[in-house]
C-alpha positions as CSV (number, residue, x, y, z in Angstrom):
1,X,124.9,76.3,73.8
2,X,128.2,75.0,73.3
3,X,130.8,73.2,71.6
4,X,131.4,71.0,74.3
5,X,127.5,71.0,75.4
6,X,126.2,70.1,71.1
7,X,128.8,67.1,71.6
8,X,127.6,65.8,74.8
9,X,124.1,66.1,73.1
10,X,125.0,63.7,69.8
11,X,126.9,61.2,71.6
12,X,123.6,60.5,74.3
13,X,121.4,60.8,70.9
14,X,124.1,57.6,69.3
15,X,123.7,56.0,72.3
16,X,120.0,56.6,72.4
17,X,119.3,55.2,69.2
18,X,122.0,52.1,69.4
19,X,119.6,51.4,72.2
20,X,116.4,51.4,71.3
21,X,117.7,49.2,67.8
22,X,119.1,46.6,70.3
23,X,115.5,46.1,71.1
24,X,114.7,44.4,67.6
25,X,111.4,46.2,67.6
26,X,109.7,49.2,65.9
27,X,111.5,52.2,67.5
28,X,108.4,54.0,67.5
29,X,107.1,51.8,70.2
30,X,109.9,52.9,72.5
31,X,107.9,57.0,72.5
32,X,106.3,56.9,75.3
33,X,109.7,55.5,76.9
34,X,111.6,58.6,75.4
35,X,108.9,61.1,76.5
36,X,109.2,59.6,80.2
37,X,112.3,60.0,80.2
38,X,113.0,63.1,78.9
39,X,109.7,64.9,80.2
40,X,108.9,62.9,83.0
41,X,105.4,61.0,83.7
42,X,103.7,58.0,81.7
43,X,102.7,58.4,78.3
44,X,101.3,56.0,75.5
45,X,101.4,55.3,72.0
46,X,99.2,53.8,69.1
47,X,99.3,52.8,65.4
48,X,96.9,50.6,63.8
49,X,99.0,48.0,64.0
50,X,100.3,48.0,67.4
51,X,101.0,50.2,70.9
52,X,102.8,51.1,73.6
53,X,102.4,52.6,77.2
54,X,105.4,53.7,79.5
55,X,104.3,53.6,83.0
56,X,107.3,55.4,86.0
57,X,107.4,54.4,89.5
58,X,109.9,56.1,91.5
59,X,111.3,55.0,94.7
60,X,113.6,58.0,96.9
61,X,116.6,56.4,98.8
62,X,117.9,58.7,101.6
63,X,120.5,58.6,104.5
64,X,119.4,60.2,107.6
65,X,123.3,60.1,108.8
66,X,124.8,62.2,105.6
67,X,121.1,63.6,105.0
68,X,121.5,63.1,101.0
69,X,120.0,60.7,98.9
70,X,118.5,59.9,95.4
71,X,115.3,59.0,93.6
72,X,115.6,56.0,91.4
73,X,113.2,56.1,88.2
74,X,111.8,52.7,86.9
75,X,109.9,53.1,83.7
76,X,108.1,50.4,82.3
77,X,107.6,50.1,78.5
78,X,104.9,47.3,78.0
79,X,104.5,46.5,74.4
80,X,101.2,46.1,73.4
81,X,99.7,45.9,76.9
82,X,97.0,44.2,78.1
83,X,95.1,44.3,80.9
84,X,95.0,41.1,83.3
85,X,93.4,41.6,86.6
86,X,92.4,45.3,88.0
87,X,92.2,45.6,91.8
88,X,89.9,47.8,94.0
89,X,88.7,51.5,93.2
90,X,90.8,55.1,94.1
91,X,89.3,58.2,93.5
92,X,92.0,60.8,92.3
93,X,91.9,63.9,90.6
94,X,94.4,63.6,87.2
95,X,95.2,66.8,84.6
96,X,96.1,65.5,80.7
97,X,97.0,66.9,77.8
98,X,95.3,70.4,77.0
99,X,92.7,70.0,79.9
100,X,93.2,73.5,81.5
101,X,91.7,71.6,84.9
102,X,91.8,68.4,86.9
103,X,89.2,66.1,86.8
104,X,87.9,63.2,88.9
105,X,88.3,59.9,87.9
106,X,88.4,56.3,89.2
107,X,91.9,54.1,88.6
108,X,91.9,50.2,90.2
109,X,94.6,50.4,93.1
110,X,96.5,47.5,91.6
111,X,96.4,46.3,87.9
112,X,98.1,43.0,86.5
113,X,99.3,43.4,82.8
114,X,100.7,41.6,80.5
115,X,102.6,42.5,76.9
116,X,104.6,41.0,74.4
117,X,107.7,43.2,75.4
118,X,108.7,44.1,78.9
119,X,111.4,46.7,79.4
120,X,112.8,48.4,82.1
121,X,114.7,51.1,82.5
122,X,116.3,51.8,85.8
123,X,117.4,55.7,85.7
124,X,119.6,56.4,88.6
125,X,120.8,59.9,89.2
126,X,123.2,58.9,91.8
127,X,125.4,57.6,89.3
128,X,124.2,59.2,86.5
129,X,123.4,55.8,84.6
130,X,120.4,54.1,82.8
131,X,120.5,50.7,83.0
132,X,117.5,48.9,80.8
133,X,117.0,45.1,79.9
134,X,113.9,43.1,78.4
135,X,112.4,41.6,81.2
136,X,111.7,37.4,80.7
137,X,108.3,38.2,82.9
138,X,106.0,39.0,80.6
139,X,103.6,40.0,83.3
140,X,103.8,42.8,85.8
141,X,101.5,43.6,89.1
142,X,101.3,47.4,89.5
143,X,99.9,49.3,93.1
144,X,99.7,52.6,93.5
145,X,100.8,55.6,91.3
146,X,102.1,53.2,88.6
147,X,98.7,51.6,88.5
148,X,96.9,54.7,88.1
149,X,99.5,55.6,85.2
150,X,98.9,52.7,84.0
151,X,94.7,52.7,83.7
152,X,95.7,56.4,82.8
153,X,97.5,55.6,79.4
154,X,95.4,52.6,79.0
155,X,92.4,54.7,78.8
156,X,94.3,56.8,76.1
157,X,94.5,53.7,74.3
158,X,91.3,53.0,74.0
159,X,89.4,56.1,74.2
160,X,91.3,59.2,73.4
161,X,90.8,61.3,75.7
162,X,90.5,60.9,79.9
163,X,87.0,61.3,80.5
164,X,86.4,62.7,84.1
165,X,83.8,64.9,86.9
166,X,85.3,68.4,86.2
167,X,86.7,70.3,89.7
168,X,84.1,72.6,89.5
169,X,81.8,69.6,90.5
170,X,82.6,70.3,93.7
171,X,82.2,72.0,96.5
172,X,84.2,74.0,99.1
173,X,83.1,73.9,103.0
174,X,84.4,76.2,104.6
175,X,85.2,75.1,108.6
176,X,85.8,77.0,111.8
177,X,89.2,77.5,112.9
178,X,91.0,75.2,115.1
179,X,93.6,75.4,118.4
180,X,96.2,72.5,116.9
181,X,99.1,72.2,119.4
182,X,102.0,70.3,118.5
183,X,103.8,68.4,120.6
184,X,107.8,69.6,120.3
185,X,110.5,66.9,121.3
């Protein structure tokens, strides 16, 4: 590493922490935020006093013309979340933590929480910028991924650990070759 590479490293740590003390909070709170970030995924935190979940949703912008394009990051950071309303049943197979394998679980397709803090971060790598703001909502309807995140961390929250039907629950079934023809344009 370096000179150049060590600077560019302390100044986005200054800015980091300015950040996260313009939030008038308990920087600990804003973990799960740093670890989506910086690792990618959702993540959660808990002391006895209070907690945290981080929950991304990512939406890909692309040009057909110029074929190029971009994947915007939003990361939620609810502060100390609460569940609302939970919508409908997916079955998914998720991997956390140590787990060496996935496991079957059941998330709500859409969930409605609520928390004492909203934040989001918009993380653009377009422009290489991440824009983040308080939100005055103080209520958020999640479908999808960021809904199964969501019930994902929550369950951290209150459980530990993700408790799931193993992959080797199931079954293969094996079937007979087919003729697939494809239709070229």
């Amino acid at each position: 590493m370096d000179a150049e590479e060590i600077r560019a490293i302390f100044k986005f740590s200054v800015q980091e922490k300015n950040i996260v003390s313009s939030f008038e909070t308990q920087e600990e709170l804003f973990l799960p935020f740093l670890l989506s970030l910086k690792s990618g995924g959702s993540w959660s935190y808990a002391s006895e006093e209070t907690k945290s979940i981080a929950v991304k949703d990512v939406i890909t912008y692309y040009d057909e013309d110029s074929k190029t394009g971009y994947t915007l990051e939003k990361i939620y950071l609810f502060i100390d979340p609460e569940v609302i309303k939970e919508e409908g049943i997916v079955r998914r197979l998720e991997k956390c933590g140590t787990n060496e394998e996935r496991e079957l679980v059941e998330r709500p397709y859409s969930i409605t929480m609520k928390a004492k803090k909203v934040i989001l971060a918009e993380v653009n790598p377009e422009i290489r910028k991440i824009t983040i703001r308080e939100l005055k909502k103080k209520s958020i309807l999640l479908k999808g991924t960021p809904a199964y995140s969501a019930a994902h961390e929550l369950e951290h929250l209150e459980k530990g650990e993700i408790e799931g039907i193993p992959l080797w629950n199931f079954e293969y079934i094996k079937q007979p070759a087919k003729n697939e023809y494809k239709k070229v344009e």
